[in-house]
C-alpha positions in Angstrom: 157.3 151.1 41.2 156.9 153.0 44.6 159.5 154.4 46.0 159.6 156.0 49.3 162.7 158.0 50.4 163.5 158.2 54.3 166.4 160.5 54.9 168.1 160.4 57.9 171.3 163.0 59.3 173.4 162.3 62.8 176.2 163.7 62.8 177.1 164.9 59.7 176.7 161.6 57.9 173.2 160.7 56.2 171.4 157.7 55.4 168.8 157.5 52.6 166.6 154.5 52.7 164.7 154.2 49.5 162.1 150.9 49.4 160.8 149.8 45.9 159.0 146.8 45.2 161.4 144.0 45.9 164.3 145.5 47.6 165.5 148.2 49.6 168.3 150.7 48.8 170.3 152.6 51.7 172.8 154.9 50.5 175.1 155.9 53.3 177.1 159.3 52.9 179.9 160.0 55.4 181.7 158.0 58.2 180.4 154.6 58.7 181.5 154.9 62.5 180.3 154.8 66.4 178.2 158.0 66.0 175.9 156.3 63.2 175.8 153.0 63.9 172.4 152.5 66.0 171.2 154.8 63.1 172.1 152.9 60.8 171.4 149.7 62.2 167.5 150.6 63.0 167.2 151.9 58.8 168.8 148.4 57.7 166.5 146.5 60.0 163.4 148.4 59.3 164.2 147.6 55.5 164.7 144.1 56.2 161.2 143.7 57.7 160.0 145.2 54.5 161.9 143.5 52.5 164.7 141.3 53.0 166.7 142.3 50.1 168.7 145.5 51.0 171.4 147.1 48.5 174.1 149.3 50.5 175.0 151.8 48.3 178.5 153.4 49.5 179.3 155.9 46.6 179.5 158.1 49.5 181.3 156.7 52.5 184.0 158.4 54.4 185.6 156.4 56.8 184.3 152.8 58.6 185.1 151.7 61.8 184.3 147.7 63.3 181.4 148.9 64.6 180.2 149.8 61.0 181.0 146.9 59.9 179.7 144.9 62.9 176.3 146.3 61.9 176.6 145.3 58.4 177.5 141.4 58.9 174.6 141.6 61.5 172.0 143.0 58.9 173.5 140.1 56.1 172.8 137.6 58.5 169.1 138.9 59.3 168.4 139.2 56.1 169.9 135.8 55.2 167.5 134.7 58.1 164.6 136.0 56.5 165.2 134.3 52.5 167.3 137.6 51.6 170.6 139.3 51.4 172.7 142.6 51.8 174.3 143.5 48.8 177.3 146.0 49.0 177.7 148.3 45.8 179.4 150.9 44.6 181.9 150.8 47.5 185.1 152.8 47.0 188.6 150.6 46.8 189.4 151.7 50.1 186.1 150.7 52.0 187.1 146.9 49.5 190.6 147.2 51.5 189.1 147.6 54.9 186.8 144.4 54.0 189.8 142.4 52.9 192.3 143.5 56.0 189.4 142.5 58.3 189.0 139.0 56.2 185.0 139.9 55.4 185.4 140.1 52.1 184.1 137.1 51.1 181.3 137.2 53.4 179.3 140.1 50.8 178.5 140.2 47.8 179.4 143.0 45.9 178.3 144.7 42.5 180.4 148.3 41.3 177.3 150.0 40.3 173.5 150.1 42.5 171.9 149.1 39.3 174.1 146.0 39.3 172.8 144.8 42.8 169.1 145.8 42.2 169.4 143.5 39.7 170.4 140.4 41.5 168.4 141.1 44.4 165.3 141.3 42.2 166.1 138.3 40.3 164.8 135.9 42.1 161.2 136.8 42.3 161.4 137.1 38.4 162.7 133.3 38.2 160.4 132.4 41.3 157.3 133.8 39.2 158.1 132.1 35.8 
């Protein structure tokens, strides 16, 4: 399985985008906020047209604004639009609060480990190809 890493830093927050065969991985490290959002919404949508199953991995996020979260209901839905998904995973009980105050929470899905979600978003290829 390839995997090519594209590592991206604006102010002081990164964004790894790692593609493998079948899904996408973009780890997120820092705020989640005004200064990264167009970043972060040009990595999610470049790894949607390579692949419309993405896994946000937020081990690593500080805080998250609407605008962060704007650009993550806007990546589910492209995805969605293209036979995929954004999976949350990993994300910190305070980044599960924010979801739940803002009444998203039901709108993701979300696994506690990246492992977890890689496995759901390549499961249906596997049960597609059988």
């Amino acid at each position: 399985m390839g995997v090519v890493p594209v590592i991206g830093e604006h102010d002081g927050a990164r964004i790894t985008v790692r593609a493998m065969a079948g899904a996408s991985v973009v780890r997120i490290i820092g705020d989640l906020d005004l200064a990264v959002a167009t970043r972060l919404r040009t990595d999610l949508e470049s790894a949607i047209a390579r692949c419309p199953w993405v896994i946000v991995d937020l081990r690593g996020i500080g805080a998250v604004d609407s605008l962060g979260l704007g650009v993550l209901l806007a990546a589910r839905e492209s995805a969605l639009r293209q036979a995929g998904d954004l999976l949350l995973a990993a994300a910190p009980p305070f980044f599960r609060s924010v979801l739940r105050a803002a009444r998203i929470d039901a709108v993701f899905t979300t696994f506690d480990t990246v492992p977890q979600a890689v496995t759901r978003a390549l499961a249906p290829r596997a049960a597609a190809g059988r």
